[in-house]
C-alpha positions in Angstrom: 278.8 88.5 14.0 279.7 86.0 10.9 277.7 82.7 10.8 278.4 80.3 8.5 275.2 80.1 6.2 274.4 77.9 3.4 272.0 80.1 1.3 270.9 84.3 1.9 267.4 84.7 2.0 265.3 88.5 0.2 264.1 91.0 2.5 261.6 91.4 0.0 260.3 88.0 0.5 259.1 89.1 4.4 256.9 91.4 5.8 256.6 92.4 8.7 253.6 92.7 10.6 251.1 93.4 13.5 250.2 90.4 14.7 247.7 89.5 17.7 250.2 87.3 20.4 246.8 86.5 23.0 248.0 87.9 26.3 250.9 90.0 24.8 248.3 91.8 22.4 249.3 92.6 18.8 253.4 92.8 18.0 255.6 93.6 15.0 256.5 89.8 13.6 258.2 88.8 10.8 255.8 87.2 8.1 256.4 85.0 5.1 253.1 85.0 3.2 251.2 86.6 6.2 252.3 83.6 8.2 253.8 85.1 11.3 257.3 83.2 12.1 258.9 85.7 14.9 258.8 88.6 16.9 260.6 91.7 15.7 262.0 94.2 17.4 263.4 96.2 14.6 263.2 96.6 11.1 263.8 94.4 7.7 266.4 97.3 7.2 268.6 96.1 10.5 268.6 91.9 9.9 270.1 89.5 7.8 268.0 86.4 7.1 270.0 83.4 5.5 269.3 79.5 6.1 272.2 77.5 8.1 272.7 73.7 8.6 273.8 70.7 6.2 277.0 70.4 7.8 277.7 66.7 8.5 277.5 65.2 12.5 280.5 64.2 13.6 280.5 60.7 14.4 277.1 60.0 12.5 275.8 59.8 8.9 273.3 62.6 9.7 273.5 66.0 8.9 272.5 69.2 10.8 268.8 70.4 10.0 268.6 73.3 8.0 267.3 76.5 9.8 266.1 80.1 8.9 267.9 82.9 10.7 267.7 86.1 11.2 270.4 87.9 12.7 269.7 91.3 14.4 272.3 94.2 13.6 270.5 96.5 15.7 270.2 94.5 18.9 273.4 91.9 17.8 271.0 88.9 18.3 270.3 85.7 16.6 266.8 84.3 16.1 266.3 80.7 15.0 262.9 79.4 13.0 262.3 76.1 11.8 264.4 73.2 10.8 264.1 71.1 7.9 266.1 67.6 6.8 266.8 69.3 3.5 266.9 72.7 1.4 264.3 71.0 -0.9 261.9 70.7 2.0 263.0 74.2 3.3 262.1 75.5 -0.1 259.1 73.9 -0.9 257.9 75.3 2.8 258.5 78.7 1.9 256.6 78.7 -1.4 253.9 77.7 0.7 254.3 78.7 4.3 252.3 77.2 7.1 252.3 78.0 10.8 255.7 76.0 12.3 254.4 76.4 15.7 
């Protein structure tokens, strides 16, 4: 799978770890900052994790929001997280992470 992207994103930056989901009890999630962000189901070693988005709307003066993904090798999923107006906003966030949901 080959998705257009805008900027690649570390592994290193991430973690990945046990996190209490209520009902669910603890799962493997992807952290930035020991903020959990999504569920994993494999390793750091087996995704990709870039940002998408800025492409312009036809039609409109907007632009698509900018979004983190991480694309699964292992399973050959796609897992969207967060959307931001601009990369400056995207990077400020993931200097300093809070919860997005």
């Amino acid at each position: 799978m080959s998705i257009p992207h805008v900027e690649d994103l570390k592994k290193e930056d991430f973690t990945i770890e046990m996190i209490d989901q209520g009902i669910f009890g603890k799962s493997p999630c992807l952290c930035r900052k020991g903020i959990p962000l999504l569920r994993m189901g494999c390793s750091l070693d087996e995704v990709d994790i870039y940002i998408t988005g800025g492409d312009p709307i036809p039609g409109t003066r907007r632009k698509e929001p900018y979004t983190l993904v991480v694309e699964d090798h292992m399973y050959h999923d796609c897992y969207t997280c967060g959307a931001w107006k601009t990369l400056e906003e995207f990077h400020q966030w993931f200097e300093n992470p809070v919860s997005l949901y």
